[in-house]
N, C-alpha and C positions, 0 to 999 in steps of 0.2 A: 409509303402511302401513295396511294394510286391520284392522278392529278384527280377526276371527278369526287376521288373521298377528301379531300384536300378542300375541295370547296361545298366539303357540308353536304352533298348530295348522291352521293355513290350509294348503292345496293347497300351496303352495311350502314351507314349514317339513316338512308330512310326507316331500315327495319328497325335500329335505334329507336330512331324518334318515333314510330309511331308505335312502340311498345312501351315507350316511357311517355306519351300521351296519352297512351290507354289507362294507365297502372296510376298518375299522376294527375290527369287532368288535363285540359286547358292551360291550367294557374300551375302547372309544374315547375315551369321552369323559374319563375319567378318564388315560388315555396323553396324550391332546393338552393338557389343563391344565401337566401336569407335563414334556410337551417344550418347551410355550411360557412359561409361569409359572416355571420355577425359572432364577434370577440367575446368570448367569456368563457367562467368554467363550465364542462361540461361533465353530465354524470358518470360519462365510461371514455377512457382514455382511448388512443386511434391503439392500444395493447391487448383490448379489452376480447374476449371472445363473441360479446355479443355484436359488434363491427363487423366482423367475418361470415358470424353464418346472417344477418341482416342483408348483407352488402353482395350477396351472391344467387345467382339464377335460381337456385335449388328450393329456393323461396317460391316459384311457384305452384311446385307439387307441393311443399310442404303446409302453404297455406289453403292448396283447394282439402286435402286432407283433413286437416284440422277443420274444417268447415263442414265436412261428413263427418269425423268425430265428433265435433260438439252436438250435433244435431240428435245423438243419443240421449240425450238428459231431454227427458220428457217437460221439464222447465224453461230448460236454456232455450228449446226449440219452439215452445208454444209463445213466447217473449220475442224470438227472433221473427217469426212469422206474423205477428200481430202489429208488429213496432219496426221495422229492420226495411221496410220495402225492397227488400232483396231480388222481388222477381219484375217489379217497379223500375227499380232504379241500380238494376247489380251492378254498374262503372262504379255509378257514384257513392256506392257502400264501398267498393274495394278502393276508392281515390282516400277516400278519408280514410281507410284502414293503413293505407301505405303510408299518408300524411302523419298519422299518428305513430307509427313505427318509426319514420323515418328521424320527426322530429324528439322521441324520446331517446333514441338510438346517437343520432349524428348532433343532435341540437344541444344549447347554451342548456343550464341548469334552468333556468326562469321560463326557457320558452318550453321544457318537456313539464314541468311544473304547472306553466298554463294548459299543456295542451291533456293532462292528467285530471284538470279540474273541471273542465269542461264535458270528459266523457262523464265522471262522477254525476254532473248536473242533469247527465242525457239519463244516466241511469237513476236517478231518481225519480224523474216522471215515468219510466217505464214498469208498468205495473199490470196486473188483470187478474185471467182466471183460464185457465184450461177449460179444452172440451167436458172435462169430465169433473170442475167445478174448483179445482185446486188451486191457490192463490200462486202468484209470483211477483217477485218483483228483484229487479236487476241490480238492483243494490246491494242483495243479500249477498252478506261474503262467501256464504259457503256454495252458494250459484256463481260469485264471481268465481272462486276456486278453480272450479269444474273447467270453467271457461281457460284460464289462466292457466291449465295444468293440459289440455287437451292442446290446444297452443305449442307451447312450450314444447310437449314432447313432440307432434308434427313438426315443429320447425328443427329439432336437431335431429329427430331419424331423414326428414331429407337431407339437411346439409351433412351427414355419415354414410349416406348414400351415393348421392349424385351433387356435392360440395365440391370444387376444384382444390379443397387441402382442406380434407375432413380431422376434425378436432383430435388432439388427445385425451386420454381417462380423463386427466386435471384439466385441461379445457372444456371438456363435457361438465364438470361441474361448475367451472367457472361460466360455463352459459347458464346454468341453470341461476347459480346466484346473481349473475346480470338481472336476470328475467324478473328475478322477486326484488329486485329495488324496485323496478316498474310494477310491481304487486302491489308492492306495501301500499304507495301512492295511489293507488285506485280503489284500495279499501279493502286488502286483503291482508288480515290480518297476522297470518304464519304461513307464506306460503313455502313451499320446499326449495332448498339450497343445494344439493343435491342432484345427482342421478340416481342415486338410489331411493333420497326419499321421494324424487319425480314419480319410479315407477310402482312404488309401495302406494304413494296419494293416487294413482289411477288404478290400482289395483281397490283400495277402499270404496270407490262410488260405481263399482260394478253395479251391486245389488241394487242400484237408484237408477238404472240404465235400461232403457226399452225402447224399441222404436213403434213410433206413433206414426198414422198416417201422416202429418205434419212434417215430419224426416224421410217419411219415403219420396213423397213430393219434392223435398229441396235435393234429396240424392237425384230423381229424375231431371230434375233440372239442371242439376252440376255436370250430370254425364250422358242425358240423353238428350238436352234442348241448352244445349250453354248458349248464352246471348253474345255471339260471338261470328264472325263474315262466313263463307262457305268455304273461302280460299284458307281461313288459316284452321279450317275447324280439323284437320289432319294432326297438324301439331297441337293443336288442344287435346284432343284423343288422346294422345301421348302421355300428353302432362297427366290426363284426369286417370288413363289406365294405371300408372306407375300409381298415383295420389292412392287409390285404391289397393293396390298393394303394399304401397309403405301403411297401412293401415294392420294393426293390431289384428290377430286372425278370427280372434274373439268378437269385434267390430264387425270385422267384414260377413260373419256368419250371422250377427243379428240384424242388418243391412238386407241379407240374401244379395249380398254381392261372390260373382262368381269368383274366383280364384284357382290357378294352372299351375301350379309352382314350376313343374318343366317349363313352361313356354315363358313365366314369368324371368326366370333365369336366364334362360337362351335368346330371349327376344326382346323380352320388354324393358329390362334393366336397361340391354346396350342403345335399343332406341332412347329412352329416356335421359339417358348421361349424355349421348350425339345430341338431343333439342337442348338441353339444357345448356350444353359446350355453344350451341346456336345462338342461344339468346346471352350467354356472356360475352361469343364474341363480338355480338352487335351492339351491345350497350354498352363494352369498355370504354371506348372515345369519352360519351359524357363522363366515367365514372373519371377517366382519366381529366379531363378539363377540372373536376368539381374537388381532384384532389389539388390541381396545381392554384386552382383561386384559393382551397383551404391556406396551405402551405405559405 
């Protein structure tokens, strides 16, 4: 370790911290002591698969992904857009998205339990009506479903993509069973255990899938106006070109997102794995510190 990384302030300790400031908040660092630091049991052992792909860079393509996949369900998206202040407040949706990941992933039994019961609360006041007069409301398990399965499969096609030690078959299922214990608890009531029943349940709510103006809007916003500095909007590009391509081909045609499979291959992949290799090598320090206070 280089003396200025040694005192917390070297080119890799800043880009650290100011990507786990971004992703976490202000209150991060005091949220991560008290997910990792407080003693009890926990729902998924440090064996688990859902620790792995959690715990890794590949979480940011996979999560802007999933966020243009959900946006397909003319429900999910008319809900998000009314309720979500996404283009209001997009840090502080994705602080609390990581908050909530983090602490049902890394946290005590009681505190992913609270922090389960609390999203339930958010989703039952969320309620309305589409442009075109159709009820919703976020509590509905089969809109949670949707939500819970477009998720789930963005976050393992990234981490089997651009993951520093992507899963095998049984660990692909054993993420997926991770994922439905934090199902069940939110109010879904069978979700899939599986890879295969993953991609059988995304294959069923095809025919419920359309894009609305409402999704083309949060596509533009995710990849043509991301709220994000000018100096790192390069490597955003990155993240959101690949996000787009780990995207189902089927998705990206009702999106009218383009798609190069040449260039995607030859160019986009290897940039993509290079930023992501980026962003792990600048946040291992903390990962490393938050294992030795677990420990």
């Amino acid at each position: 370790m280089r003396p200025a990384e040694a005192g917390g302030r070297g080119p890799r300790a800043r880009l650290g911290e100011g990507l786990f400031t971004r992703v976490a908040g202000p209150d991060g660092e005091r949220r991560r002591a008290r997910i990792h630091g407080t003693p009890g049991p926990r729902w998924f052992g440090p064996e688990r698969p859902v620790r792995r792909v959690h715990g890794d860079a590949s979480m940011f393509i996979g999560g802007l992904s999933a966020l243009l996949l959900q946006s397909l369900h003319p429900l999910a998206m008319a809900a998000v857009a009314a309720h979500s202040g996404y283009r209001g407040d997009p840090w502080g949706r994705l602080q609390r998205t990581s908050a909530f990941l983090a602490t049902t992933t890394y946290g005590t039994a009681e505190h992913a339990e609270q922090a389960c019961a609390r999203v339930r609360a958010v989703h039952e006041r969320v309620r309305g009506l589409t442009g075109s007069g159709e009820p919703y409301h976020a509590s509905d398990p089969h809109l949670l479903a949707w939500v819970h399965i477009a998720e789930t499969d963005s976050f393992l096609r990234a981490h089997q993509r651009y993951g520093a030690h992507p899963l095998s078959d049984a660990e692909c299922d054993g993420y997926v069973e991770d994922m439905a214990r934090v199902a069940v608890e939110l109010g879904i009531p069978d979700p899939p255990r599986s890879r295969a029943e993953l991609s059988e349940r995304l294959a069923a709510y095809r025919p419920e899938l359309a894009v609305t103006e409402q999704a083309r809007e949060a596509a533009r916003f995710l990849l043509l106006h991301p709220p994000v500095p000018l100096v790192v909007r390069l490597p955003y590009g990155v993240l959101a070109a690949n996000a787009v391509a780990l995207l189902p081909r089927w998705a990206t045609e009702q999106l009218r997102l383009p798609r190069l499979p040449l260039v995607e291959d030859v160019c986009l992949l290897p940039l993509g794995r290079a930023t992501t290799a980026t962003i792990r090598w600048a946040m291992a320090p903390a990962r490393q510190r938050v294992t030795s206070a677990a420990g």
